[in-house]
C-alpha positions in Angstrom: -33.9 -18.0 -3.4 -35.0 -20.8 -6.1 -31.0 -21.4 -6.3 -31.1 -22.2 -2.7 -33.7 -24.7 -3.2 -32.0 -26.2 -6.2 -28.9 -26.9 -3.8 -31.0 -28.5 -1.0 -30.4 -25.2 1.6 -34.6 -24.1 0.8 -34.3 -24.4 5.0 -31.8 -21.2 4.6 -34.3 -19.3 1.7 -36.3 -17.4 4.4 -32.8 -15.7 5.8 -32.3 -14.0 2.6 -35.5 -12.6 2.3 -35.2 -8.7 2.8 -31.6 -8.6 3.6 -30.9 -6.7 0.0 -28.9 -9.1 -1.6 -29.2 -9.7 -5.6 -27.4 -11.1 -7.9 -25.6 -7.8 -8.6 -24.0 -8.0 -5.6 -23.2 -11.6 -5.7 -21.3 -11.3 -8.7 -20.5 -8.0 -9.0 -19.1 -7.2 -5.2 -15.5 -8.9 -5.1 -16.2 -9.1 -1.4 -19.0 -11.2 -1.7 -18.2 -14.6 -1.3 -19.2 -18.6 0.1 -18.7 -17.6 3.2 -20.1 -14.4 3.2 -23.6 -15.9 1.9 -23.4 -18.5 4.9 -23.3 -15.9 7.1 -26.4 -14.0 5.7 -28.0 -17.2 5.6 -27.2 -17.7 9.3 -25.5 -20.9 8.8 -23.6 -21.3 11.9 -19.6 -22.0 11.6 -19.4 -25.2 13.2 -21.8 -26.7 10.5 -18.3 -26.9 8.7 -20.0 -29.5 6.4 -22.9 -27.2 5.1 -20.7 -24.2 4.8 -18.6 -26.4 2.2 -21.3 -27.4 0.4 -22.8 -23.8 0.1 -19.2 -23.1 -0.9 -18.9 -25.5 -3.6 -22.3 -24.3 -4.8 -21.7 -21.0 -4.9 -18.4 -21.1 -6.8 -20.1 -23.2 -9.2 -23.1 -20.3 -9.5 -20.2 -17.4 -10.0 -18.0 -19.8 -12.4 -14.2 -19.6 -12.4 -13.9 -15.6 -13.9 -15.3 -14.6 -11.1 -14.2 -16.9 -8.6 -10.4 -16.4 -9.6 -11.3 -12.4 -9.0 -12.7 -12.8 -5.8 -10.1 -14.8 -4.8 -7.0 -12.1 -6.0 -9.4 -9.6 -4.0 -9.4 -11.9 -0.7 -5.5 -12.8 -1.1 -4.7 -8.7 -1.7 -3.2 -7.0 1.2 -6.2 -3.9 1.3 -9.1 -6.8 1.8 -11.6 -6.2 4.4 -14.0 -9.0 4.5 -17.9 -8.1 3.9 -20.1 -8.2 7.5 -23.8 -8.1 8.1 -23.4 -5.1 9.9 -21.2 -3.1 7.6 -22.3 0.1 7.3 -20.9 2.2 4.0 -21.1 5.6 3.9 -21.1 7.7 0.4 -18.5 10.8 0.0 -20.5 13.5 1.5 -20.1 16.7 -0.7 -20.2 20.1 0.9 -22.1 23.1 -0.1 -18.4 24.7 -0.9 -17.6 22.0 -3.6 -20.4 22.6 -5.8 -18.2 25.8 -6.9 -15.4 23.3 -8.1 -17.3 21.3 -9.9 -18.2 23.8 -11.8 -15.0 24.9 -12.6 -13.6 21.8 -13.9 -12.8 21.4 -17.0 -15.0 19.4 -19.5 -13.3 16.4 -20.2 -14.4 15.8 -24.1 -12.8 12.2 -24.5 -14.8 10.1 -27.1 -14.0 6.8 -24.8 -17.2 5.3 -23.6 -18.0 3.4 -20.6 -20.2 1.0 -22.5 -18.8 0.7 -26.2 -21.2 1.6 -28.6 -21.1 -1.7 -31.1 -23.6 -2.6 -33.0 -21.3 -5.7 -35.1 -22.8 -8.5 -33.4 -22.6 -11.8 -35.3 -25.0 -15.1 -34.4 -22.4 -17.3 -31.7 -19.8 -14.4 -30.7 -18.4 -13.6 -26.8 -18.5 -10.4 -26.0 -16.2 -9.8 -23.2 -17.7 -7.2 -20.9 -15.2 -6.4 -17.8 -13.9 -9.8 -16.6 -17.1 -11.9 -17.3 -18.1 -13.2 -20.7 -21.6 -13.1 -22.2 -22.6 -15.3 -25.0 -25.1 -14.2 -27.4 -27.9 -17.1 -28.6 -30.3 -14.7 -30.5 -30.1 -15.1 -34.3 -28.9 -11.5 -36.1 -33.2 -11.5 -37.2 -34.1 -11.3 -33.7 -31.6 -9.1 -32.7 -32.7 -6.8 -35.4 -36.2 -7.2 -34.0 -35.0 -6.0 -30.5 -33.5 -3.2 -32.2 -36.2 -1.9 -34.0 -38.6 -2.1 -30.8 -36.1 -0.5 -29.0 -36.1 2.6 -31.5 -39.4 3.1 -32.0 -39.6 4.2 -28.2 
C-alpha cells in the first residue's frame, strides 16, 4: 500500500485492500507478476501507459533474481497466468489414506529444509533459494538476538 503511494498509483491503494495479497505472494508466487498487480488494482488495459509504469515499478520492487524467475516461469510451456477469480483447491485426502500414511516408511535423512548455521560473519550473503539476503547486524547484536531467542 505505502509502495503504491511511493510510485504515484495511491489512487489504486484502496483496490488492494482485502484482496489477500502480501508480499509473500508478490515475491514468492512465480505467477505473480506487473500485470497481474494491475489487474488486482483494476487498472484497466487500455491505460497501456500506467500498466508500464506499474510494470517498471514492480520489477524494480522484486529486483532482477526474481524478475529473471518469473520470467523463465511465464516463457515455460506449463504456465497458467494468475486470475482474480482463480480458485485453488488443496489435495483432498480420504479417510482410506490415513492407513498409508502410516505405513510409510520413516525417511531419517539429516538434510534440512532450513540449514541449521549458526557461522555468520558481519557483511556475508546468505543465499536462501534464488534470492539473496544480506546481513547488516554486527556479530554482538546478532549474539544478542540469540540469546533472547534462547531464553524463551
Amino acid at each position: 500500500m505505502e509502495w503504491l503511494r511511493s510510485v504515484d498509483l495511491a489512487e489504486y491503494a484502496p483496490n488492494l485492500r482485502g484482496s489477500g495479497v502480501h508480499g509473500g505472494l508478490i515475491i514468492l508466487e512465480p505467477r505473480f507478476n506487473g500485470d497481474t498487480l494491475a489487474m488486482l488494482l483494476n487498472i484497466p488495459p487500455q491505460k497501456t501507459l500506467l500498466r508500464r509504469h506499474l510494470t517498471t515499478n514492480f520489477n524494480v520492487l522484486i529486483g532482477p533474481e526474481a524478475q529473471q524467475d518469473k520470467r523463465e516461469i511465464i516463457e515455460s510451456t506449463t504456465y497458467t497466468a494468475l486470475t482474480t477469480t482463480a480458485k485453488v483447491r488443496p489435495k483432498k485426502l480420504g479417510f482410506s489414506h490415513f492407513g498409508n500414511l502410516r505405513k510409510k516408511k520413516f525417511d531419517e535423512s539429516t538434510d534440512y529444509i532450513c540449514p541449521m548455521d549458526t557461522s555468520i560473519s558481519n557483511g556475508t550473503q546468505k543465499s536462501y533459494g534464488a534470492y539473496r539476503v544480506h546481513n547488516t547486524l554486527p556479530d554482538k547484536e546478532l549474539e544478542k538476538l540469540d540469546q533472547v531467542g534462547q531464553g524463551d
